[in-house]
C-alpha positions in Angstrom: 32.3 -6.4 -117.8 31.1 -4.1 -115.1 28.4 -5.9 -113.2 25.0 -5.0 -113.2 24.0 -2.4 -110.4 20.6 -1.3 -108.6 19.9 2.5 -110.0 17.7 5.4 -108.0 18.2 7.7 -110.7 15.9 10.6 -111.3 16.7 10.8 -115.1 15.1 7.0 -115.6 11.6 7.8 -116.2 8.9 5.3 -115.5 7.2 3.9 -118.8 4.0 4.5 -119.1 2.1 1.4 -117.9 4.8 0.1 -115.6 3.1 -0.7 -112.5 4.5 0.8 -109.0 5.6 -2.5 -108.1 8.4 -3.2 -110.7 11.9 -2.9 -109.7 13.8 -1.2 -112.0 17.7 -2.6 -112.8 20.0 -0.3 -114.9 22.9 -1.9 -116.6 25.7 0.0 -118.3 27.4 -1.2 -121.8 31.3 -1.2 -121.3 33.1 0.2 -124.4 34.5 -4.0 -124.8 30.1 -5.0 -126.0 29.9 -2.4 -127.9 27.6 -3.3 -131.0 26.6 -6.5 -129.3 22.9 -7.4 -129.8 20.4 -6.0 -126.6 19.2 -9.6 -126.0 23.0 -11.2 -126.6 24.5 -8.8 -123.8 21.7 -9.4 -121.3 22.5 -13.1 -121.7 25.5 -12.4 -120.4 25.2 -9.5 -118.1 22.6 -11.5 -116.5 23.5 -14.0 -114.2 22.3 -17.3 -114.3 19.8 -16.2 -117.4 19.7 -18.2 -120.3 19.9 -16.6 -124.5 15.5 -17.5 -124.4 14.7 -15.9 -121.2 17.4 -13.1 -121.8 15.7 -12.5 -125.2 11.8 -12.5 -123.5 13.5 -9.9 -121.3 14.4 -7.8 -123.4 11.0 -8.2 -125.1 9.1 -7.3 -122.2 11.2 -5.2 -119.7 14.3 -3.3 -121.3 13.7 0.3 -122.0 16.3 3.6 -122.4 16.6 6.3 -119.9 13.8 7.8 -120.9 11.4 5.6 -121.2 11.6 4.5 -124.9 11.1 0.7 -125.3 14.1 -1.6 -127.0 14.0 -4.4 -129.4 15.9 -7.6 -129.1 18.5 -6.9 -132.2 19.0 -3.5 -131.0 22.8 -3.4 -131.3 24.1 -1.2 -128.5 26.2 1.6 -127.8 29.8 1.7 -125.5 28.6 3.4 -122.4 24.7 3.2 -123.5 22.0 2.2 -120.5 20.3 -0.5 -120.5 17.1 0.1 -117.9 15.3 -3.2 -117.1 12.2 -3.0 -115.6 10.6 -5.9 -113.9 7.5 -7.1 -111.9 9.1 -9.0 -108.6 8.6 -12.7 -109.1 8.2 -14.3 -105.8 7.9 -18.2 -105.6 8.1 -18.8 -102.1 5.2 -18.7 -99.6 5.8 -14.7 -98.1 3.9 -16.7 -95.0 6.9 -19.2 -94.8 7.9 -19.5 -91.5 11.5 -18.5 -89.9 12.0 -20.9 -87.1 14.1 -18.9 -84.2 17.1 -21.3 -83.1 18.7 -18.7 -80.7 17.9 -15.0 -79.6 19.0 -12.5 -77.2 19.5 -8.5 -77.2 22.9 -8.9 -79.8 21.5 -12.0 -81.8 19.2 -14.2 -84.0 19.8 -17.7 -85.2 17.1 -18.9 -87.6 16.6 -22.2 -89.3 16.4 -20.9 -92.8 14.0 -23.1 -94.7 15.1 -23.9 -97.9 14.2 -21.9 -101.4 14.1 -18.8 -99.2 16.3 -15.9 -100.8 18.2 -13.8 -98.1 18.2 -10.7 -100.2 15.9 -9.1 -102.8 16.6 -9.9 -106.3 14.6 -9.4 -109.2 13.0 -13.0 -109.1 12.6 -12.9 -105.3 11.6 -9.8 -103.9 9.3 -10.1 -101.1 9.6 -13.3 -99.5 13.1 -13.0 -98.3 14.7 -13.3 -94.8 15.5 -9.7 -95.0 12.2 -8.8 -96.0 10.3 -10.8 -93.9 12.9 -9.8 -90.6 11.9 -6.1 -91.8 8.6 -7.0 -91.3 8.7 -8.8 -88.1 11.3 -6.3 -86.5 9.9 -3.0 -88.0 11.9 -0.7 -85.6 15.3 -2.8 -85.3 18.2 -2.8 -87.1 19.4 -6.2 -88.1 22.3 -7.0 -90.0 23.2 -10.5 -91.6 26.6 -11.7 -90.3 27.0 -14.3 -93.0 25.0 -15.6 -96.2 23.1 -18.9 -97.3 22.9 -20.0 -101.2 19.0 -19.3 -101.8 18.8 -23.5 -101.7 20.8 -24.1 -98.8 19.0 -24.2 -95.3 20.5 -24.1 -92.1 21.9 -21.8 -89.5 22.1 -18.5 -90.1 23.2 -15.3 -87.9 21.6 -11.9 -87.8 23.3 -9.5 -85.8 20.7 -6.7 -83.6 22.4 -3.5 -83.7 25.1 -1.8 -85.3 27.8 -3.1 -83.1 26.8 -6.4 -82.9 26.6 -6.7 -86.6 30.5 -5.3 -86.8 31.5 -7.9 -84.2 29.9 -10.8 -85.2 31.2 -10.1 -88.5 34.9 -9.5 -87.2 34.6 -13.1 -85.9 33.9 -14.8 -89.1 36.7 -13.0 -90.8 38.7 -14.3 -87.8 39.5 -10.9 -85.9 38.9 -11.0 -82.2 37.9 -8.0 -80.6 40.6 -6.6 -78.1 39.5 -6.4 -74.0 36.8 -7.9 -74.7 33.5 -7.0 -76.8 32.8 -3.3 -76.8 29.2 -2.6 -75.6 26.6 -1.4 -77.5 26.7 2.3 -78.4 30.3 2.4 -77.8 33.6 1.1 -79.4 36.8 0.2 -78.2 40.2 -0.5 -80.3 40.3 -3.8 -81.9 43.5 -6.1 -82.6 43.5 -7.6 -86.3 45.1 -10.7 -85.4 44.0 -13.5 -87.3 43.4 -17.0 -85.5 41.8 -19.7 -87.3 38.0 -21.4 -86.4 37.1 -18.5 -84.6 33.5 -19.6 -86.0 33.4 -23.3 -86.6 31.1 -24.7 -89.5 29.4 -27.5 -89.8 26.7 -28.5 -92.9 25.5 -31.7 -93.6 25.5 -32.8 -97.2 24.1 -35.7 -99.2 26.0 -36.9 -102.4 26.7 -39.3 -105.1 28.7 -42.0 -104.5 31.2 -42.4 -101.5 33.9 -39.8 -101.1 36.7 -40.7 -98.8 36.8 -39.0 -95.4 39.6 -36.9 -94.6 40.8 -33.2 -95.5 40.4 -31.9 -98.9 42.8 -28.7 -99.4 42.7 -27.8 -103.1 42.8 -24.2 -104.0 39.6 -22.4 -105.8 38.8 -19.6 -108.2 36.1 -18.2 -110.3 35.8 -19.8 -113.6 36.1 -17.1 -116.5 35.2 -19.9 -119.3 31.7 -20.2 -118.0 29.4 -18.0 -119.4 26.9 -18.4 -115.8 29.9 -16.0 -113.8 28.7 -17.6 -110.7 30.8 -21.0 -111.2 34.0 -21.9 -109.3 36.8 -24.3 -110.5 39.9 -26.2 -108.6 42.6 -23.7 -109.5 46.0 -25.1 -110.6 48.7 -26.0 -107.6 50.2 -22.5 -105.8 47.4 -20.5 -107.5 43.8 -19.4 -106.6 42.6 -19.2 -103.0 43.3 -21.6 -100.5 39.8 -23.7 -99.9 39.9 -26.8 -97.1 37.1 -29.1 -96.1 36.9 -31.9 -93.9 34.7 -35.1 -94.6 33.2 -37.4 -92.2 30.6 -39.7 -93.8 27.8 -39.7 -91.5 25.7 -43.1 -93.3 26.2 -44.6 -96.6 23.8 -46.4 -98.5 24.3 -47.7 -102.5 25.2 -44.6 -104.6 24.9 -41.8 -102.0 26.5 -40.9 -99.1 25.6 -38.3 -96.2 28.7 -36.3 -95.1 29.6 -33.8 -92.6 31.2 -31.3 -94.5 33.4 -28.8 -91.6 34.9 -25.7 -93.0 38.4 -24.5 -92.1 38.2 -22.2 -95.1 34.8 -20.3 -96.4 35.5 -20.1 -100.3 32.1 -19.4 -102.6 30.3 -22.6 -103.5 33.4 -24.5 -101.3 31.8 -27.8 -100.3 30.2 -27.9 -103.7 33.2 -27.4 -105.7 34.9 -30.1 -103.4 32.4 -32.5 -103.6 32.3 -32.2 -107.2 36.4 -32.5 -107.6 36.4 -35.7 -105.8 33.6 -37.1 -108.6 30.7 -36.9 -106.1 28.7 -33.8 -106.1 25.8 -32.7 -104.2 22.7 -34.6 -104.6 20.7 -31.8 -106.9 23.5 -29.7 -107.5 22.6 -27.7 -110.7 25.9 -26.3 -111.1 28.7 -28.6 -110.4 26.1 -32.0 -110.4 25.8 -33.3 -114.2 25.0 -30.7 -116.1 25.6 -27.0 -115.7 23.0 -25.7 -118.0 21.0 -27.1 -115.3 21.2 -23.5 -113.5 19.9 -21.5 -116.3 17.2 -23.8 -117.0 16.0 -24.3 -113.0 16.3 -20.2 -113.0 13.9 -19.9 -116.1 11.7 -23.0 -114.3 12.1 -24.5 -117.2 13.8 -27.4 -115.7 11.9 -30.5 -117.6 10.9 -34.0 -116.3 14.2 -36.1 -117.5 16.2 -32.8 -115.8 14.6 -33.2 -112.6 15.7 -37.0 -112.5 18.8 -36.6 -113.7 19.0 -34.0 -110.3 16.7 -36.5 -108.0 16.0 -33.3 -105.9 14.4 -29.4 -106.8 17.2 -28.0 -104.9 21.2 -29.0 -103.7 21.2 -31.2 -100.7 23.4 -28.8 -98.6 22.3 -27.8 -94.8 24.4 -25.7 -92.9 23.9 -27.6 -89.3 26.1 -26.2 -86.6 27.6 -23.2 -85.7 29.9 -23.0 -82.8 31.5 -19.7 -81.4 32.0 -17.7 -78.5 29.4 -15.1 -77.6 32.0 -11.6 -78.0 29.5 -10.3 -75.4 28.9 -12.7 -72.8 32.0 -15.0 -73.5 29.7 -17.8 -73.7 30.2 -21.3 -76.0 27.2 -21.2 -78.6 26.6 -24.3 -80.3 23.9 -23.2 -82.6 22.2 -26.0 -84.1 19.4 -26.6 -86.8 17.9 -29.6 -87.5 18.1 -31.2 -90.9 15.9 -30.2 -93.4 12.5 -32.3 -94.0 13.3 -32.8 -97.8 16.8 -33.6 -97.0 15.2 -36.5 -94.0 12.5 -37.8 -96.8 14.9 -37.9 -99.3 17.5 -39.7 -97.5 15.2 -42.3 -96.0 13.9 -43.2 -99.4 17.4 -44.2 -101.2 18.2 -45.8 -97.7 15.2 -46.7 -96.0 16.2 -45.4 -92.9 16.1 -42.0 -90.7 19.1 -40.0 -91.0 20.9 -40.3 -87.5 22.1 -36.4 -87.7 18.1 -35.9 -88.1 
């Protein structure tokens, strides 16, 4: 299936009634779902939507090109458009605040809170780090060097300029810039030579049980049997991509363990998938914790009462903690660090009765 793309097309007309607001998604119907129900394909063209809120969708927001409203059992043609419009759903405060960990003329480091989307999706379309940067910065041009899982808080980079952003970003795929950084406004040759922990990671994760310290090195790929497309699996041995962590437990108490988690590989969902393979996940991971309908159901909010014990938190307890680099522009060691989340520090000091050190 071809995924699901953002459309400015001037042959989608706006229904009448649609508000100015909605964001309008257009999805095409590969010739392979042909004569597949509207409301069964969005469930899975969707990510992370379950069959009852793909069905509401299709209820409330799918129309055709031009502008005719669809029904549910509409069964649908190869190559057919699918044009979803949607009010932006926005469940974070758009006054949240972005706490500033480091800043000069090539970069920003913010804490990012947790529940905070980086990008604009169709749930979360104003209050986003991009949208609130875009906001705060009106005349810059800011680039994200890396991403954050909209539950993970932490560290994050944003580069300031166009050559900053291609720099930083050639250190996190491990590419050092030749004769040192090129200055803004101008580029020089770069070498692609590859040298490991040019970045070095560093999150902070609380999880069931008590995983051993040491490295974990077992390969990861995307998991076609689940119908969510977002989930990872351990891949059989000399297949898949090559995914290591480190562990260092941090505290223990009975049942749950706080961990450093460093990264020598940056895999999708990597900690969580490791976590998970060694029989402790994440403390309310929805997707590899003990139930992956869990992910559906928390995207609907229709998580209920026994879910949200069975998870003991609303979100994963992941915190990306430290970055350490070298500035390409002033050759200086950055240790960029954020402090641990307040829900993580509560949480933690209820199951032990005691403040997290790395607090």
């Amino acid at each position: 299936m071809n995924a699901p793309r953002w459309l400015i097309d001037p042959t989608v007309v706006r229904p009448i009634g649609v508000p100015d607001s909605a964001i309008v998604r257009v999805l095409r119907v590969p010739p392979e779902e042909a004569g597949l129900r509207l409301d069964v394909f969005l469930s899975g063209a969707l990510r992370n939507t379950s069959r009852t809120r793909a069905k509401r969708i299709a209820e409330n927001g799918a129309f055709c090109p031009e502008g005719r409203r669809r029904k549910p059992s509409e069964r649908l043609r190869a190559e057919d458009r699918v044009v979803l419009w949607r009010p932006p759903v926005d469940d974070a405060d758009p006054e949240i605040e972005l706490p500033v960990v480091y800043l000069d003329e090539h970069l920003l480091v913010l804490n990012k809170p947790p529940h905070l989307a980086v990008h604009p999706t169709a749930r979360h379309h104003h209050a986003t780090v991009t949208k609130m940067l875009q906001q705060r910065y009106p005349k810059e041009r800011l680039g994200l060097v890396h991403r954050l899982d909209r539950e993970t808080s932490g560290v994050l980079l944003i580069a300031r300029g166009v050559e900053a952003e291609r720099t930083f970003k050639m250190l996190f795929e491990g590419i050092a810039p030749s004769n040192g950084a090129p200055p803004p406004g101008r580029r020089r040759g770069t070498v692609a030579v590859t040298r490991p922990r040019l970045v070095e990671k560093e999150y902070v994760a609380i999880c069931w049980g008590s995983p051993p310290d040491g490295l974990i090195d077992l390969p990861v790929e995307s998991d076609p049997d689940n119908p969510l497309r977002v989930k990872m699996r351990i891949a059989k041995p000399g297949l898949g991509m090559r995914a290591q962590t480190r562990l260092e437990t941090l505290e223990r108490c009975p049942g749950y363990t706080l961990v450093r988690c460093s990264l020598l590989t940056g895999r999708q969902h990597q900690i969580r998938l490791h976590l998970a393979a060694l029989g402790c996940p994440v403390v309310g991971d929805k997707l590899y914790g003990p139930d992956d309908r869990l992910l559906a159901r928390g995207a609907d909010g229709c998580l209920t009462a026994e879910d949200l014990q069975r998870l003991e938190l609303p979100r994963h307890a992941l915190h990306a903690a430290c970055y350490r680099l070298e500035h390409p522009f002033s050759r200086e060691p950055l240790e960029l660090r954020a402090p641990l989340s307040s829900d993580l520090v509560n949480f933690w000091q209820f199951v032990s009765g005691a403040t997290p050190s790395s607090a």
